[in-house]
Steps between C-alpha positions, in 0.01 A plus 500: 500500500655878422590689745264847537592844501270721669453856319342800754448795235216743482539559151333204278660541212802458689437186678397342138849592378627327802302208517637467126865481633413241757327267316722536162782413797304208577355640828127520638382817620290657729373854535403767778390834416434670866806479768237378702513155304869452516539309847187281434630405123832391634362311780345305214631507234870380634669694209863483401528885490298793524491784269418807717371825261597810755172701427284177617197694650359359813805445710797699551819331340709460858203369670466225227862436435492488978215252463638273224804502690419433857239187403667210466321371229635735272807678658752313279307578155729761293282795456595701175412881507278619133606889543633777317858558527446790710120461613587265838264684707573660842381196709798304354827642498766282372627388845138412587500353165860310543336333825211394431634233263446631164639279226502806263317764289331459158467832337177652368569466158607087571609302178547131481822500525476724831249239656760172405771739649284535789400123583908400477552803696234384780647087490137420386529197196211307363 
């Protein structure tokens, strides 16, 4: 069975261009669109990494990248930041960011090659 990627974006469009990474990668996704979603989808879903947009309305970033990180359900799943190259918002500065166990950053404008860069970069194979 694949492993699953787990994609928490607001923007649709976005998350379709995603989920068409991960499953031409051979992966299974599932999807969140409100930070409120995030905890209970991992719980569940068990994924192999988590693909965090910044702007995820709902929940503030810190507070989800705290609660993924202090359950220990998911606290070893490499969380990859979707951002801008500049747009990390004020509730996570980089050394927030650096502790909280971010695998990485896609950027806004992710191509294919970005998002295979990205799963060698975060250990995560299928």
């Amino acid at each position: 069975m694949p492993q699953t990627i787990m994609i928490a974006a607001h923007d649709p469009n976005i998350t379709y261009l995603l989920q068409r990474y991960a499953e031409e990668s051979g992966f299974r996704t599932v999807s969140a669109c409100q930070g409120k979603d995030v905890l209970d989808l991992a719980h569940q879903a068990h994924p192999a990494l988590i693909i965090l947009d910044v702007e995820l309305p709902g929940t503030a970033g810190r507070k989800l990248l705290h609660g993924l990180h202090a359950a220990a359900a998911t606290r070893n799943i490499p969380v990859v930041l979707y951002s801008g190259l500049d747009d990390t918002p004020d509730d996570l500065p980089d050394a927030a960011v650096a502790g909280a166990g971010v695998a990485g950053r896609l950027p806004k404008a992710v191509m294919y090659d970005d998002f295979i860069a990205m799963l060698e970069h975060a250990g995560v194979h299928n």
